[in-house]
N, C-alpha and C positions, 0 to 999 in steps of 0.2 A: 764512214766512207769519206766524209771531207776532211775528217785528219788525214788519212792516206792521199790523199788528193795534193794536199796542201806539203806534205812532206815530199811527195814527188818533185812539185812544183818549185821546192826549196834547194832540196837536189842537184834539181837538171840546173838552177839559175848560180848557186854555188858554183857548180862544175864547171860551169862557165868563163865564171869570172876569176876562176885560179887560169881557166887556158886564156884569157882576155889577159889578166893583168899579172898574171906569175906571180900569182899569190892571192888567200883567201879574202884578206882582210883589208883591201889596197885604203893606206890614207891619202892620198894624192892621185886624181885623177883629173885626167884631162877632157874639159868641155868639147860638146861636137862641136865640130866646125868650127873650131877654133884653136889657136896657138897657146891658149892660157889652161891652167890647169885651177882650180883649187882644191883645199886641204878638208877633208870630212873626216867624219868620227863613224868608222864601219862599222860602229854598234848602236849606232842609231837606226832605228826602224827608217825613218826619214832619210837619212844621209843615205843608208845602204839603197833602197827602192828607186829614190827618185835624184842621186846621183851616180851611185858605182852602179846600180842596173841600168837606168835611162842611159848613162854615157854608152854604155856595152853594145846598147840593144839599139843607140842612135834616134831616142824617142827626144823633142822638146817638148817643156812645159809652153803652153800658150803665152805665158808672161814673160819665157824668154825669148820668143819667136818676138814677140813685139817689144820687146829693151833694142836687139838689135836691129830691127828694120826700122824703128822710129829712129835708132841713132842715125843708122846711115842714112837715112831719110831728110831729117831735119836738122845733121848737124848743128847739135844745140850746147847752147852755154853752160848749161849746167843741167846736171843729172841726179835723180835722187831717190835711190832704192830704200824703201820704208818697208821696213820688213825684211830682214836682206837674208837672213839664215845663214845658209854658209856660202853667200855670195856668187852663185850661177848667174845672175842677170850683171851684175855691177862688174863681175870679175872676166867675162866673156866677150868684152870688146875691148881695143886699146880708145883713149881719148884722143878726140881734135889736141890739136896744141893750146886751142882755144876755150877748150869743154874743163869746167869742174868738176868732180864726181863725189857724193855725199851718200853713206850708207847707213842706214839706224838699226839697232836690233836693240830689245830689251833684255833676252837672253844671257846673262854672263857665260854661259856653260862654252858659247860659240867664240869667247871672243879669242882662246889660244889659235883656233883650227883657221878664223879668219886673219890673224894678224900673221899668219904665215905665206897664207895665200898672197896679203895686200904685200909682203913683203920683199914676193918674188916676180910681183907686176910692173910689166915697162912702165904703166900711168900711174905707178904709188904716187909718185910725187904732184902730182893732180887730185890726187884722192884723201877724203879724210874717213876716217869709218867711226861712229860714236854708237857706244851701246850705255843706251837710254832711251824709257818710252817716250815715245811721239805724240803730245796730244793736243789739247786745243790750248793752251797756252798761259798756264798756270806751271810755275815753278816748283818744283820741289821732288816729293819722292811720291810715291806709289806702290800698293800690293799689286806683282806679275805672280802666275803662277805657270811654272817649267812642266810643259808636257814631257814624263820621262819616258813614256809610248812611240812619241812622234816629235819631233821636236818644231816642227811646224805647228804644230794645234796650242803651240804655250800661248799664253794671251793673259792680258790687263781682264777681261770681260768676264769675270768671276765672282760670285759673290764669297768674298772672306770665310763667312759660316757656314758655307754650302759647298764642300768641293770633295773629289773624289782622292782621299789624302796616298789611295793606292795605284793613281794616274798622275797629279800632281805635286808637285813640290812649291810651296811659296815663299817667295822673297821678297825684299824690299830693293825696289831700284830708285836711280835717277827719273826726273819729271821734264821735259823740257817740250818746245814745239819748233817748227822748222822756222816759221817765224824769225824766233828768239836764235836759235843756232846761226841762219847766214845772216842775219843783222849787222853781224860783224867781219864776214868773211868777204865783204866786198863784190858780191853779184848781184847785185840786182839792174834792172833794165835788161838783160837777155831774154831769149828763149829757155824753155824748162820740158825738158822732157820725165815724169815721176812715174813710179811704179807704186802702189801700195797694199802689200796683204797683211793686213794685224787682224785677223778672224775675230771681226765685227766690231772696230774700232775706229773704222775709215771714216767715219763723217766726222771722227774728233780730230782726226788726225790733220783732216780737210779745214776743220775750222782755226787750226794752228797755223796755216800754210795760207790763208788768205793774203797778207800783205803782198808775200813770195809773188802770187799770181797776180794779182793787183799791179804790180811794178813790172809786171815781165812782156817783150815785146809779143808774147804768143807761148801757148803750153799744149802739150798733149801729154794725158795720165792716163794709166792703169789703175783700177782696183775691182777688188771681189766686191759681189754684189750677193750673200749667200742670207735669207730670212732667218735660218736655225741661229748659224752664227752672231748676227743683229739682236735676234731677241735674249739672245744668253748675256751680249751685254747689256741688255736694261734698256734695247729702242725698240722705239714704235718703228715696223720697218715699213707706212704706207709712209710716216712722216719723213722718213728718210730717204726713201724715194721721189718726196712730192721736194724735198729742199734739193735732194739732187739735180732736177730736172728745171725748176726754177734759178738753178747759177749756173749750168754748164747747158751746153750740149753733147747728148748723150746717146751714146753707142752699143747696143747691146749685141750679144752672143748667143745663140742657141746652141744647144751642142753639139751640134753637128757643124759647128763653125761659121754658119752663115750669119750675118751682121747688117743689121739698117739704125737707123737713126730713131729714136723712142722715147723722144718728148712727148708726145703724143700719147702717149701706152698711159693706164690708168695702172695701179701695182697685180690686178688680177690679168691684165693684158699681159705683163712682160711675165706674168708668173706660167701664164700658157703658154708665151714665145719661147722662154727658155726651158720652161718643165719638161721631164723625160713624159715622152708620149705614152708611157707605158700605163702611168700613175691615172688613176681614175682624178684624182683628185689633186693635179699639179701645185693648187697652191699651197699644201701642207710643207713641203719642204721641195724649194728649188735653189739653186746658184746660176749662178750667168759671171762673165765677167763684163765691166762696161770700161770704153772710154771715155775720156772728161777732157773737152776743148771749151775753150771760147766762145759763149752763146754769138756772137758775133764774125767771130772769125770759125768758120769751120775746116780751111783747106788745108792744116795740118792734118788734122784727123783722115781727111779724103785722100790726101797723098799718100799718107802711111798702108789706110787701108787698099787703095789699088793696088799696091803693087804684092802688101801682104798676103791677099786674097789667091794672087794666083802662084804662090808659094804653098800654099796648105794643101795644094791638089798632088804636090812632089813629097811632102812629108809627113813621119807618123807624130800627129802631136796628143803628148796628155796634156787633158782639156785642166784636169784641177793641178794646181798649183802649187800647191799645201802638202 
C-alpha cells in the first residue's frame, strides 16, 4: 500500500514539475523570491526535493528564511555558509557593496553545479566558494564520506570501518578552519552573519571560527542542533550543549517555529522544548535549530527574530534543512 502511495506521490509531483519548469529534470532553477537561480543535479534525492520541488511548491527551508532576514537585517560584513550544498542560502541574496561572502562544502561532487551558479551571480565577485572540511583548526586532509542517497546527509562524522558502503562513498579531502581561511582575506573587525549544517560537526567547526568571532564588531549564527547526528560523530551531546550555552547566547526552535532564549534549559529541557510531542520519550532522538549571538550583546539576534517571527505566520517553512 505505501509503494502505491509513494508512486502516486511521485507522479503527481513529476507532473508537475514538467508543467512548472518544461521539463522533467530542470538543472537550473530559480530561488523563491528571488532574482538568482542556482544549478542542481535533478538526480539527487536532495537537489530534487528540497530544491526543484521546494522551489515549485514555494516552501523555505528555515535556514534560508534566516540567511535572508539576518542579511537584510544586519547588513553585515561578511557572510559565511558552512555547509553550503548547492548554495540556496549563500546564492539567494545579492551582497552589500560592503558584504564578503564565503561558502565551504566538502563534497567535490557539488562543486561543477555550484561554480555555475557562482558564475552567473551579480555578487561573484564578492564571493569566494572553497570546497574543503571546515573544522577546528588543524591543517591537512580528512576521510568525508559522500551520501549518494541524499547529498545533505554526506559528513566527516563517520567512523572509517563502520559505514554503510551501499549509502556512502569515501574520500579524502582538504582540512582547513575558518580561522585559517579569512586570516588572510582581510575582514576582520566587522559583523559576521554564518550559517552552519555539517550533520554533527558544528562544535568543530565553531571551534575553528573562534578568532573570526573574537575580532568581529558583533555576529549572529545558524546551526543544527540534532543528538542522532552529534553522537554519530563521536560527541557527548550534554557536553556540547553545556560548551554551547557557556559561549554564546542561545536560541532555540521548537517545531512549530516558536523561539526563546535557552541558557537556562539543562539538555533534557530543550530535548522536551524541541521534541515532537508525540514521542513518549523526546529525548531519544530530537533536532532543533539554534541561534548563536554574543553572550553579551543580544540585539542582533532580537532584531532578526522580531521581525522573522511575523514572517512564519505568511509562509510554508520546511523546518529541516538537510
Amino acid at each position: 500500500m505505501k509503494s502505491i502511495e509513494r508512486f502516486c506521490k511521485s507522479f503527481f509531483l513529476n507532473s508537475r514539475v514538467l508543467w512548472h519548469y518544461g521539463k522533467l529534470n530542470p538543472q537550473r532553477v530559480q530561488l523563491i523570491n528571488s532574482n538568482h537561480h542556482v544549478y542542481v543535479d535533478p538526480h539527487d534525492p536532495r537537489g530534487r526535493k528540497k530544491i526543484i520541488f521546494d522551489c515549485m511548491r514555494e516552501r523555505f527551508s528555515r535556514n534560508q528564511q534566516f540567511w535572508r532576514k539576518a542579511i537584510s537585517v544586519i547588513s553585515p560584513d561578511t557572510v559565511l555558509d558552512i555547509g553550503l550544498n548547492y548554495g540556496e542560502c549563500l546564492f539567494s541574496t545579492e551582497l552589500m557593496s560592503h558584504t564578503r561572502g564565503f561558502g565551504f562544502d566538502a563534497n567535490p561532487e557539488l562543486r561543477p553545479w555550484v561554480a555555475k551558479s557562482l558564475a552567473e551571480h551579480p555578487s561573484r565577485d564578492q564571493m569566494e566558494v572553497l570546497f574543503q572540511l571546515v573544522s577546528d583548526g588543524e591543517i591537512g586532509e580528512e576521510d568525508f564520506f559522500i551520501n549518494k542517497k541524499w547529498s545533505g546527509g554526506s559528513t566527516a562524522g563517520l567512523a572509517s570501518d563502520d559505514y554503510d558502503r551501499t549509502c556512502y562513498e569515501k574520500v579524502t579531502v582538504p582540512k582547513s578552519s575558518v580561522d585559517h581561511v579569512l586570516r588572510s582575506r582581510d575582514v576582520a573587525g566587522g559583523t559576521v552573519v554564518f550559517k552552519i549544517d555539517v550533520e554533527g560537526y558544528e562544535l568543530r567547526v565553531l571551534t575553528g571560527m573562534r578568532e573570526t568571532l573574537a575580532d568581529s564588531r558583533g555576529f549572529l549564527g545558524y546551526i543544527e542542533f540534532d543528538n542522532h547526528l552529534l553522537r554519530r560523530a563521536h560527541k557527548d551531546v550534554t557536553s556540547c550543549w553545556d560548551s554551547l550555552r557557556n559561549q554564546f547566547a542561545v536560541y532555540a526552535f521548537t517545531r512549530s517555529n516558536k523561539w526563546r532564549q535557552t541558557n537556562d534549559f539543562s539538555i533534557d529541557q530543550l530535548a522536551n522544548f524541541c521534541g515532537k510531542q508525540s514521542h513518549a520519550d523526546r529525548t531519544k532522538h530530537f533536532h532543533t535549530d539554534l541561534l548563536l549571538t554574543h553572550p553579551d550583546t543580544t540585539v542582533l539576534a532580537e532584531e532578526v527574530l522580531e521581525i522573522w517571527e511575523q514572517d512564519f505566520s505568511q509562509l510554508e517553512v520546511s523546518r529541516r534543512a538537510a
